[in-house]
NUFI-814398 format. One record per atom (N, C-alpha, C, CB): residue number from 0; atom name; x, y, z negated. Coordinates in nm, 3 decimals. Last residue first. Glycine has a CB too. Layout:
BEGIN
> NUM / CA / X / Y / Z $
...
//
This chain:
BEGIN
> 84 / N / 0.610 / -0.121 / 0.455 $
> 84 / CA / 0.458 / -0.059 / 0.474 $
> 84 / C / 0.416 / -0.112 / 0.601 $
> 84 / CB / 0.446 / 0.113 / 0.478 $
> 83 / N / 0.866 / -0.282 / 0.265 $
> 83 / CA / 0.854 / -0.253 / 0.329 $
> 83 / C / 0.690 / -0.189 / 0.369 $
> 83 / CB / 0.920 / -0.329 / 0.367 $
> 82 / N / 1.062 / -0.063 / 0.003 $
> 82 / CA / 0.913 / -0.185 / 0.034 $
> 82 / C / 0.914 / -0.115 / 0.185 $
> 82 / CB / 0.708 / -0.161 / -0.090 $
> 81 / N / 1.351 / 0.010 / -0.185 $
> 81 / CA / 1.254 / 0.038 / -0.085 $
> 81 / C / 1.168 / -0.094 / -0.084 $
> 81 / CB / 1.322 / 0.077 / 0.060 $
> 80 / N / 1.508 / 0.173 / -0.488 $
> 80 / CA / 1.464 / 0.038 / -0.452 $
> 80 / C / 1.371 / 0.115 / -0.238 $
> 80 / CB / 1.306 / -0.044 / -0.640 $
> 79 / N / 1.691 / 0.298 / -0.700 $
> 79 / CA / 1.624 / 0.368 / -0.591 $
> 79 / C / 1.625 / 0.249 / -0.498 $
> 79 / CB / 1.700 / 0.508 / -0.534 $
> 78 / N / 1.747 / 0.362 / -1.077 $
> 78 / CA / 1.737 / 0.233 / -0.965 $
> 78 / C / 1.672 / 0.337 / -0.782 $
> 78 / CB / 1.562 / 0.073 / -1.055 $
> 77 / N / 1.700 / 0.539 / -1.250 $
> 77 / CA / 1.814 / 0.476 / -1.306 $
> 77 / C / 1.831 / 0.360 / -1.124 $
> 77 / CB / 1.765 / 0.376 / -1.507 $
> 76 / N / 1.464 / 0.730 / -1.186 $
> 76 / CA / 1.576 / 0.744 / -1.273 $
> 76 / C / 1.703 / 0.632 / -1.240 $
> 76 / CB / 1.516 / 0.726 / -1.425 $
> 75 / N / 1.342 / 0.623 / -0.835 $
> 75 / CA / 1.326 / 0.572 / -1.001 $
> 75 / C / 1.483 / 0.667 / -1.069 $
> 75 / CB / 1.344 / 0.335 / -1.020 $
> 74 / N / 1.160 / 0.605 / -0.529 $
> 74 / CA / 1.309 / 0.662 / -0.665 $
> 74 / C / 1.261 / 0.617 / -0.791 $
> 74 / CB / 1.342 / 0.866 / -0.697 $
> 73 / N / 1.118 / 0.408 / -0.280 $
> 73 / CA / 1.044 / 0.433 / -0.412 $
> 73 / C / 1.189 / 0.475 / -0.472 $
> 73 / CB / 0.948 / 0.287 / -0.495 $
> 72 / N / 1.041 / 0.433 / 0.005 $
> 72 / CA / 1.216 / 0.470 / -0.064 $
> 72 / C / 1.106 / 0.502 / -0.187 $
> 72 / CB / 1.362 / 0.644 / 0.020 $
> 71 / N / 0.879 / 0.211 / 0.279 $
> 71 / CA / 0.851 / 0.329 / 0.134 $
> 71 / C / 0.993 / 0.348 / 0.102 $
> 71 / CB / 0.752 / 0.262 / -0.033 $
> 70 / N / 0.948 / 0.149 / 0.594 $
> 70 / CA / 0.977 / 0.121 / 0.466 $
> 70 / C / 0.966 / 0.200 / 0.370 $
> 70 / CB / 1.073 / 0.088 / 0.456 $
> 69 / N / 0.838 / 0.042 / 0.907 $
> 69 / CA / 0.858 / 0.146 / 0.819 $
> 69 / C / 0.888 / 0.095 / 0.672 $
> 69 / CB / 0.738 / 0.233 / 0.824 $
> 68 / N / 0.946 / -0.027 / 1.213 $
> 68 / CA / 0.931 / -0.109 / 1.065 $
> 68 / C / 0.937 / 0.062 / 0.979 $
> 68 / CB / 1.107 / -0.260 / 1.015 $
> 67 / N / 0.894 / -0.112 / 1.556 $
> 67 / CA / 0.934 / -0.032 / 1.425 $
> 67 / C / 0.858 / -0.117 / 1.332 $
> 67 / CB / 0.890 / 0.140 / 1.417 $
> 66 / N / 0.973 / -0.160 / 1.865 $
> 66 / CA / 1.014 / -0.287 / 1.781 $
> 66 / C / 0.979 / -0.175 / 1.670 $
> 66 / CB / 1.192 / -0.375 / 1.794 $
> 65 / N / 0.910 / 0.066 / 2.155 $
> 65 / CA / 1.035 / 0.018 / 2.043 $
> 65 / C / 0.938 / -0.087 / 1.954 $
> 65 / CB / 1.115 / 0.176 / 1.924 $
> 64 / N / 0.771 / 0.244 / 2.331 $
> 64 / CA / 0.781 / 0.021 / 2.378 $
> 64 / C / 0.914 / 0.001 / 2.249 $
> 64 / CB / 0.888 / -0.050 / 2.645 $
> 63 / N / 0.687 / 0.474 / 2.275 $
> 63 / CA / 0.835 / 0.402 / 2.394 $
> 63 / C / 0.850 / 0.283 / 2.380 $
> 63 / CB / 1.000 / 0.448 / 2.373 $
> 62 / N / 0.498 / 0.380 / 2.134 $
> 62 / CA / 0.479 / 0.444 / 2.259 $
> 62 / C / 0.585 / 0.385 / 2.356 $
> 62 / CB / 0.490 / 0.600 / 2.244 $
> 61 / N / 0.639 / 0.305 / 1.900 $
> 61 / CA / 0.576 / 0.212 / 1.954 $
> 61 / C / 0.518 / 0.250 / 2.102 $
> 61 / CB / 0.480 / 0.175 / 1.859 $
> 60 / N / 0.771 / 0.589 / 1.835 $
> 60 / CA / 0.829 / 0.523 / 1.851 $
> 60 / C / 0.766 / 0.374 / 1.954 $
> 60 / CB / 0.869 / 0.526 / 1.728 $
> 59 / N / 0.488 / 0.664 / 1.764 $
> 59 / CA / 0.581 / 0.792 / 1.871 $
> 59 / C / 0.681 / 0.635 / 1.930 $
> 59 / CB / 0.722 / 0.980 / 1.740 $
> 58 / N / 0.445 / 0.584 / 1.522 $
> 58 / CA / 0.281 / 0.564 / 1.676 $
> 58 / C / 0.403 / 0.643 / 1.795 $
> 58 / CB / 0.037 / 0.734 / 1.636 $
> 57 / N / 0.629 / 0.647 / 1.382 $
> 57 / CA / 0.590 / 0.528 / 1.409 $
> 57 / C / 0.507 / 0.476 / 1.542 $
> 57 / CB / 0.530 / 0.507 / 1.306 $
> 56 / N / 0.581 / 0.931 / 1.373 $
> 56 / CA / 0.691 / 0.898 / 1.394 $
> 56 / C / 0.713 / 0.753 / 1.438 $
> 56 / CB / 0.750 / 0.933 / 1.293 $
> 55 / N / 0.337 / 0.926 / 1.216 $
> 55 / CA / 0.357 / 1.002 / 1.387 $
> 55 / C / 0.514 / 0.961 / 1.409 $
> 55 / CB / 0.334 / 1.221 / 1.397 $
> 54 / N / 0.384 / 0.850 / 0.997 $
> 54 / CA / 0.258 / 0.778 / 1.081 $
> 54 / C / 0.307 / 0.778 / 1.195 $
> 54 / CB / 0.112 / 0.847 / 1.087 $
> 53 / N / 0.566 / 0.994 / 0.863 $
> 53 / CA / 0.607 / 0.847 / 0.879 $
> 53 / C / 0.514 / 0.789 / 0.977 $
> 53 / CB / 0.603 / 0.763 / 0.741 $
> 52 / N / 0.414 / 1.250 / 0.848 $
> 52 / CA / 0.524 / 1.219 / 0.931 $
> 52 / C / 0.562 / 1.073 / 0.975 $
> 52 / CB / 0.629 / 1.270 / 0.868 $
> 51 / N / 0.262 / 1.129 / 0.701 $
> 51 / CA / 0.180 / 1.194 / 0.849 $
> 51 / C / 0.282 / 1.193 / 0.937 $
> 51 / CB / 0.113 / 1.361 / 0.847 $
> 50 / N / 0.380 / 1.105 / 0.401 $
> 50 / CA / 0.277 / 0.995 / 0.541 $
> 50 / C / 0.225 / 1.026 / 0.620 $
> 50 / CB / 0.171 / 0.921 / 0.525 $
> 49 / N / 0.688 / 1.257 / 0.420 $
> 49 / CA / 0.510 / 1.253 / 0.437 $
> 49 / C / 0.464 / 1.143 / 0.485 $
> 49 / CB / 0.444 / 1.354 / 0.535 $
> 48 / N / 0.969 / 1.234 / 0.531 $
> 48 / CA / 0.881 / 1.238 / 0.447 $
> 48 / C / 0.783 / 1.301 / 0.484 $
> 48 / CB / 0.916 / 1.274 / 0.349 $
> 47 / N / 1.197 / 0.992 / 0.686 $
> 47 / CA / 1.113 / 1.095 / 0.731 $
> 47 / C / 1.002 / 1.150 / 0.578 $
> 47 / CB / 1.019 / 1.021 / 0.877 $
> 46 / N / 1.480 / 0.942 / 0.855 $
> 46 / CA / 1.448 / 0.943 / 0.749 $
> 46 / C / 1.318 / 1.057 / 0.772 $
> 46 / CB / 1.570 / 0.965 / 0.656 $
> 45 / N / 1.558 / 0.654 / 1.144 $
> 45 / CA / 1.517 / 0.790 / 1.054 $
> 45 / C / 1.442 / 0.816 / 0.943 $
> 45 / CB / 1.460 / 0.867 / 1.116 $
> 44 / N / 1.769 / 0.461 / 1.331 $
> 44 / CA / 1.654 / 0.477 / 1.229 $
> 44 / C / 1.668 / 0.653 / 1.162 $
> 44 / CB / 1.679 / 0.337 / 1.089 $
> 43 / N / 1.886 / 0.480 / 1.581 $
> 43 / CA / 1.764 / 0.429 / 1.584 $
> 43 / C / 1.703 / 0.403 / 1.428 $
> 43 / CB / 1.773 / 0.302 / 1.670 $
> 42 / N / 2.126 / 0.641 / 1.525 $
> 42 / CA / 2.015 / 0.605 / 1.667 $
> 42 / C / 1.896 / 0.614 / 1.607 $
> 42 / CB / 2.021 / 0.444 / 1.750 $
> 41 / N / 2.063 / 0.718 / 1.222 $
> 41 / CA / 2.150 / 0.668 / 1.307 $
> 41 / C / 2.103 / 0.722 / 1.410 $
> 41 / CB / 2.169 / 0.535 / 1.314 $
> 40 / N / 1.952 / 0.941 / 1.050 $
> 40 / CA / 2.022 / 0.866 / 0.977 $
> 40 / C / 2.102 / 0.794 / 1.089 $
> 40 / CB / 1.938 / 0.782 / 0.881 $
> 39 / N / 1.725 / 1.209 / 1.160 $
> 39 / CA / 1.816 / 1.050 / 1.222 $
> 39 / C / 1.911 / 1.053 / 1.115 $
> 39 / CB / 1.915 / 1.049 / 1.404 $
> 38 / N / 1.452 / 1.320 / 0.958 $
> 38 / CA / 1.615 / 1.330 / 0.995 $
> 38 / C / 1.617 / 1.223 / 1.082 $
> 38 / CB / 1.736 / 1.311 / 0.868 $
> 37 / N / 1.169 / 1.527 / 0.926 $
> 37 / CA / 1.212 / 1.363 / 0.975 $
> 37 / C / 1.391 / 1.420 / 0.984 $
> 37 / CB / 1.114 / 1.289 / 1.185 $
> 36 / N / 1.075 / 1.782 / 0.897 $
> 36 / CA / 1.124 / 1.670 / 0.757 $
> 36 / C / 1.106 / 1.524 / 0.815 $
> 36 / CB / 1.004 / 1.684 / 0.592 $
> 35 / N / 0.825 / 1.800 / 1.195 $
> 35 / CA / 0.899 / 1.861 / 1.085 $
> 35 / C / 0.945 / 1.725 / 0.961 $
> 35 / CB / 0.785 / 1.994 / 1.015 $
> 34 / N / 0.859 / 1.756 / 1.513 $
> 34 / CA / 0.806 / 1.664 / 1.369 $
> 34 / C / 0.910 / 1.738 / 1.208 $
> 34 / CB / 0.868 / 1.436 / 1.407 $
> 33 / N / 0.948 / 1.788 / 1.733 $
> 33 / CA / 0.827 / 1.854 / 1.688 $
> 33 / C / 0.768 / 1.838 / 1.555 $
> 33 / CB / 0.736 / 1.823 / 1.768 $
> 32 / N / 1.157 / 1.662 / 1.793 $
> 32 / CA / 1.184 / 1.790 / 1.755 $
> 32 / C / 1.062 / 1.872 / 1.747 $
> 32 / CB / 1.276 / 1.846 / 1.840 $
> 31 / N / 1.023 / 1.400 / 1.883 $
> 31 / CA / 1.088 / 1.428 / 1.751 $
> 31 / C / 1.104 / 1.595 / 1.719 $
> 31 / CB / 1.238 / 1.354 / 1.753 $
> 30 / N / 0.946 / 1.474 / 2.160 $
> 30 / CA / 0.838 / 1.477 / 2.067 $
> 30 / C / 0.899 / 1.535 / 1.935 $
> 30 / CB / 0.772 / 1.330 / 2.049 $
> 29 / N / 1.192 / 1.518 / 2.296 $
> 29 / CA / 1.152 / 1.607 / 2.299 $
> 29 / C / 1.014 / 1.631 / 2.199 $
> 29 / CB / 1.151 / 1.618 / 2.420 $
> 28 / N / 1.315 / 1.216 / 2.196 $
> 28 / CA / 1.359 / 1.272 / 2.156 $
> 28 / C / 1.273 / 1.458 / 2.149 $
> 28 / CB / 1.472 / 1.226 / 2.214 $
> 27 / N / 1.077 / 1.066 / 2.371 $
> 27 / CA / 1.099 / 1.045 / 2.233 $
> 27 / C / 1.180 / 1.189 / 2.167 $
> 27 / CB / 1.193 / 0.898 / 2.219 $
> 26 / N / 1.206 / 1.167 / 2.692 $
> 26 / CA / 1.038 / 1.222 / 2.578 $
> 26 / C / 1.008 / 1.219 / 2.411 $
> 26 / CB / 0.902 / 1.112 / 2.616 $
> 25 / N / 1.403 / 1.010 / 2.649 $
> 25 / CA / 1.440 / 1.200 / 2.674 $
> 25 / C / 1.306 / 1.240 / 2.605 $
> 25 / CB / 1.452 / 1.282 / 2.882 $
> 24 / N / 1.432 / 0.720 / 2.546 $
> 24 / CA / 1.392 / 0.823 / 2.608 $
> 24 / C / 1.401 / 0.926 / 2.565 $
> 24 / CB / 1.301 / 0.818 / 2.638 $
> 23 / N / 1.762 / 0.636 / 2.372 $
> 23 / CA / 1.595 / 0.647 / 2.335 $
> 23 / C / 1.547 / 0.735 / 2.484 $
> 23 / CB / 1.555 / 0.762 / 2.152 $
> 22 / N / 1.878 / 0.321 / 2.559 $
> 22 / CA / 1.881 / 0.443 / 2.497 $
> 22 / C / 1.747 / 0.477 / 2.443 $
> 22 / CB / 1.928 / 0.543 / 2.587 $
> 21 / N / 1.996 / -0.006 / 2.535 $
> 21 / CA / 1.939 / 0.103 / 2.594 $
> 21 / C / 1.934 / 0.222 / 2.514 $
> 21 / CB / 1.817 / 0.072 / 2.635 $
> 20 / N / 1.960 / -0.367 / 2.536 $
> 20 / CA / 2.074 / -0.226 / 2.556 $
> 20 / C / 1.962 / -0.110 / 2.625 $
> 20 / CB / 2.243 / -0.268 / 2.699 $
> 19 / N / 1.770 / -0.591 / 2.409 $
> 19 / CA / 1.781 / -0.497 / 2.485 $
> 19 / C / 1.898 / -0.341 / 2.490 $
> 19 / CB / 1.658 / -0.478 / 2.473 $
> 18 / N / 1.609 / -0.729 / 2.202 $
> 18 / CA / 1.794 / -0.728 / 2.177 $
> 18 / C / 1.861 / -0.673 / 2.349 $
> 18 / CB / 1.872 / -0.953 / 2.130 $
> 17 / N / 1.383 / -0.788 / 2.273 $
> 17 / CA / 1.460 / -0.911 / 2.287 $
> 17 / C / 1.622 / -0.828 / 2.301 $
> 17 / CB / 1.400 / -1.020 / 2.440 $
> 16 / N / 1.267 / -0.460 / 2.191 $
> 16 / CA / 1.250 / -0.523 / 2.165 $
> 16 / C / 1.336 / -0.684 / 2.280 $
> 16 / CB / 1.128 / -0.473 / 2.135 $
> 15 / N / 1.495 / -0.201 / 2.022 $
> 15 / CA / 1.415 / -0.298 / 2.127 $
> 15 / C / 1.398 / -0.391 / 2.170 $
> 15 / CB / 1.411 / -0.294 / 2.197 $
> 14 / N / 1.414 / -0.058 / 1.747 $
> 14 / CA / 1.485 / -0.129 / 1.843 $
> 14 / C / 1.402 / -0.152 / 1.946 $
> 14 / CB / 1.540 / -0.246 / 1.798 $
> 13 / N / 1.404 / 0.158 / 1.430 $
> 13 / CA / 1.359 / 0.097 / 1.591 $
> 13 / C / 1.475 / 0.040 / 1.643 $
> 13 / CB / 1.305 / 0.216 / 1.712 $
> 12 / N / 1.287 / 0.213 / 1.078 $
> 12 / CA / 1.380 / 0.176 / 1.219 $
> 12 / C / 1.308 / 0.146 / 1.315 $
> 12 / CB / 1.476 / 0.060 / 1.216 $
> 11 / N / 1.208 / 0.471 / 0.862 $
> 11 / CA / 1.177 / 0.420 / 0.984 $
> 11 / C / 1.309 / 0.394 / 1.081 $
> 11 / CB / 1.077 / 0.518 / 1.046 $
> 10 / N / 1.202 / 0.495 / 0.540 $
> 10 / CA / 1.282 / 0.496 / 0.634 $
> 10 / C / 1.243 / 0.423 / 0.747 $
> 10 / CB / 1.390 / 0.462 / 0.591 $
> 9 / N / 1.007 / 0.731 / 0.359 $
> 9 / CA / 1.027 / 0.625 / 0.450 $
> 9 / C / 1.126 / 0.648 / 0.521 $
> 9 / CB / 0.929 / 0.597 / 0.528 $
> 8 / N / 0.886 / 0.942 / 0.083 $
> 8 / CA / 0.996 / 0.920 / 0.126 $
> 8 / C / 0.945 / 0.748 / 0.249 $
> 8 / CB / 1.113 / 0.909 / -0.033 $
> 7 / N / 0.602 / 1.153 / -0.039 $
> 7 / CA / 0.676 / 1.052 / -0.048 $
> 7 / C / 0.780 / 1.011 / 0.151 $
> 7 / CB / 0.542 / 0.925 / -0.118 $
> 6 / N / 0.459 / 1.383 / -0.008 $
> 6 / CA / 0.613 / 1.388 / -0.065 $
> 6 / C / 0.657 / 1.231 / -0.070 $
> 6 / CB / 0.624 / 1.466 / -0.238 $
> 5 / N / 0.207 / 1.356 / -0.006 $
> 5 / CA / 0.285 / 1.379 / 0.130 $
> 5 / C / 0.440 / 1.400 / 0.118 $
> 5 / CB / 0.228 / 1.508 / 0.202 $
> 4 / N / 0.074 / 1.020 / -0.114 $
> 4 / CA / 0.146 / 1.194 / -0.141 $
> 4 / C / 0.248 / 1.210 / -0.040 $
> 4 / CB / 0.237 / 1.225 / -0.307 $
> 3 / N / 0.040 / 0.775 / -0.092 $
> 3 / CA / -0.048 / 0.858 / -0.016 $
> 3 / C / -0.018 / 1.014 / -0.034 $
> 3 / CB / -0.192 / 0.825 / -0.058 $
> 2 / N / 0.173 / 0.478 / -0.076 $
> 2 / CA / 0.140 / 0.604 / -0.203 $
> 2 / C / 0.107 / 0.739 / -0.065 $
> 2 / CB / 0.341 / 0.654 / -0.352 $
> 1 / N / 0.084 / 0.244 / 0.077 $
> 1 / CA / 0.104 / 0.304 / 0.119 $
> 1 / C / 0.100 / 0.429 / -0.035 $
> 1 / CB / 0.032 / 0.287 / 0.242 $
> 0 / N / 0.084 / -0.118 / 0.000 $
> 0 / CA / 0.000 / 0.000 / 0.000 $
> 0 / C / 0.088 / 0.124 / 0.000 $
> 0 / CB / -0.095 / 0.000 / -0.121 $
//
């Protein structure tokens, strides 16, 4: 289940899908720079907060025919664990 505060934290990966060489499309990239509080961490995964961001970033990615996985980043004081969503 999804924590539903727009402050919460996901890390979204992509690939492609049967282990395919390739790049991100030029469109992917011209959407992303519309998406406020998403980072790239690599290529192909990013750090994004909100669940509107993590949504649109996901439905963006599966467009270009990518493979995604989103994952909560639950913090804690002492531990900083993830789940996958």
């Amino acid at each position: 289940m999804i924590r539903q505060h727009e402050d919460a934290t996901f890390i979204v990966v992509m690939d492609l899908p049967n282990a395919q060489a390739g790049h991100m499309p030029t469109r992917f990239y011209r959407a992303l720079k519309k998406l406020q509080d998403v980072e790239r961490l690599q290529k192909s995964v990013y750090l994004a907060t909100g669940v509107s961001n993590m949504k649109e970033l996901v439905r963006l990615g599966r467009a270009c025919g990518f493979e995604v996985q989103a994952f909560q980043v639950i913090k804690n004081d002492s531990i900083m664990r993830s789940r996958q969503v």
